[in-house]
C-alpha positions, 0 to 999 in steps of 0.5 A: 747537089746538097741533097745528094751530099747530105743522103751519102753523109747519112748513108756513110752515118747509117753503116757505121751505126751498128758498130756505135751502138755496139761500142755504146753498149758493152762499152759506154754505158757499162763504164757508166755504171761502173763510175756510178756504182763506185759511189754507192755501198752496195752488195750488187743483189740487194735493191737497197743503195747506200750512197758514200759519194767519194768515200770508196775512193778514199779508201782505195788511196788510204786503207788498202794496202793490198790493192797496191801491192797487187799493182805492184805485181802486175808493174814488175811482171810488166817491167819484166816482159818489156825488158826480156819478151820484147827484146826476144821479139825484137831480136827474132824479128830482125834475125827472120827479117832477113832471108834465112832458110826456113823463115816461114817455119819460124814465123808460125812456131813463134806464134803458136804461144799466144793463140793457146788458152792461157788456162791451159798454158797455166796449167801445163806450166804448173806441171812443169814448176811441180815441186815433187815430180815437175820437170823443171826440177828434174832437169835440175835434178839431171843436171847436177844442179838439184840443190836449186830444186823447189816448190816454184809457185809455192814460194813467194820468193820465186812464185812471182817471177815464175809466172812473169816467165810464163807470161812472156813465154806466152805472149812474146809471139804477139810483140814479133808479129808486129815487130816483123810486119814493122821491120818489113814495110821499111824500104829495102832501098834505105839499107842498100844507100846505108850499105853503100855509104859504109854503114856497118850492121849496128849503125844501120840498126841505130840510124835506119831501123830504129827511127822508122820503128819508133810508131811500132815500137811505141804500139807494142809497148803500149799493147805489152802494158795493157795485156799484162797490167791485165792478167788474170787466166794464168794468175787463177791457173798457176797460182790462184793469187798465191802464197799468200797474197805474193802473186795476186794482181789488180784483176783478181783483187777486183774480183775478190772484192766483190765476194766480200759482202756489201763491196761491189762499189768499192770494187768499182771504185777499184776499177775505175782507179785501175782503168785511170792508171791504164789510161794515162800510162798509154797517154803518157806513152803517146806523148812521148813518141811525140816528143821523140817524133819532133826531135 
């Protein structure tokens, strides 16, 4: 019987094997690399390596400026999209949670946005936000309201939100598919005992929905956070980082670090910051619907 028991353990070990060595080495073994390139001053082609230990790191905390202006970016189109993107997926969740006519027509329109290239997104949006022949300024224009017509992208005053806006139409679909499978396994009965007890529509909200959603809740914000903390295709599409430096986040400094000359490791040292901030962001999160669990 223990030998038999030891041949299904290695047998169980031997399936999951595949995928271990996949993860270990397109995911263990570069974030090794990364950590260690960070300590060296190198331009990524050369096979000469200059060790600097922690001095890219030193930097990162203390002479770059712009790497936290563009964390700052990526935070406010973040901040964004969990206040608007998500409480639009939320509300239709709820509103094709119930029997409404034509559900199933909604669902799939709801999540058309997020399975389109994001290059293309950017670039049909760029079209739209056009100052010269955009169709936003020319509903504007249409409207009577003309005077509020401008270069969208092209002012910094406006280019950031504009891109948070496209960002959240493309991705709300994604929180809404979670929001609406979260909404659906919760048992029908628990609505009928509320409705039974007098409970209006927001005190079954408040006291039902909300306490069994929390794990979804928690899952979709920890997803909005990592997706948009991580946006780059509609950043190089619509703006390319600009005006300026108004609209560049985390991934495209990364980027543009490792053009500029001997600077692959700081750009890793960049990296393993931006992966750091990410991971204690989600662990932070995690905690804390523990909390909200135990209460």
């Amino acid at each position: 019987m223990e030998i038999k028991k030891t041949k299904t353990i290695l047998s169980n070990y031997l399936f999951v094997l595949p995928a271990v060595l996949l993860f270990c080495t397109f995911h263990v073994y570069p974030f090794i690399n990364v950590f260690r390139y960070s300590l060296f001053q190198w331009d990524g082609i050369s096979p000469v390596m200059k060790f600097v230990g922690l001095a890219n790191f030193k930097d990162v905390f203390t002479a770059d400026s712009q790497w936290w202006y563009s964390m700052w970016h990526a935070f406010y189109i973040t901040l964004l999209t969990l206040l608007f993107q998500n409480g639009l997926a939320l509300i239709l969740a709820l509103a094709c949670d119930r029997a409404i006519k034509g559900a199933q027509t909604y669902r799939m329109i709801f999540f058309l946005p997020p399975v389109l290239s994001g290059i293309v997104v950017g670039l049909i949006w760029q079209w739209i936000y056009d100052g010269n022949y955009g169709l936003l300024n020319y509903w504007l224009t249409r409207m009577g309201i003309g005077h509020f017509a401008r270069a969208w992208l092209a002012d910094p005053k406006t280019a950031l939100t504009c891109v948070g806006v496209v960002h959240m139409w493309k991705g709300f679909g994604w929180g809404f598919i979670i929001l609406l499978a979260g909404l659906q396994s919760i048992p029908r009965e628990l609505y009928e005992a509320a409705k039974v007890d007098g409970a209006g529509a927001w005190d079954t909200f408040v006291r039902v929905t909300v306490p069994l959603m929390i794990p979804v809740f928690v899952l979709v914000v920890i997803l909005t956070i990592l997706n948009t903390m991580q946006i780059y295709d509609l950043i190089v599409s619509l703006t390319g980082g600009g005006p300026g430096y108004h609209t560049e986040v985390p991934i495209t400094r990364i980027l543009a670090s490792m053009r500029g000359g001997s600077q692959l490791g700081y750009a890793c040292a960049l990296g393993v910051v931006f992966g750091l901030v990410l991971l204690a962001i989600s662990f932070a999160q995690i905690q804390g619907s523990k909390l909200v669990k135990q209460e």
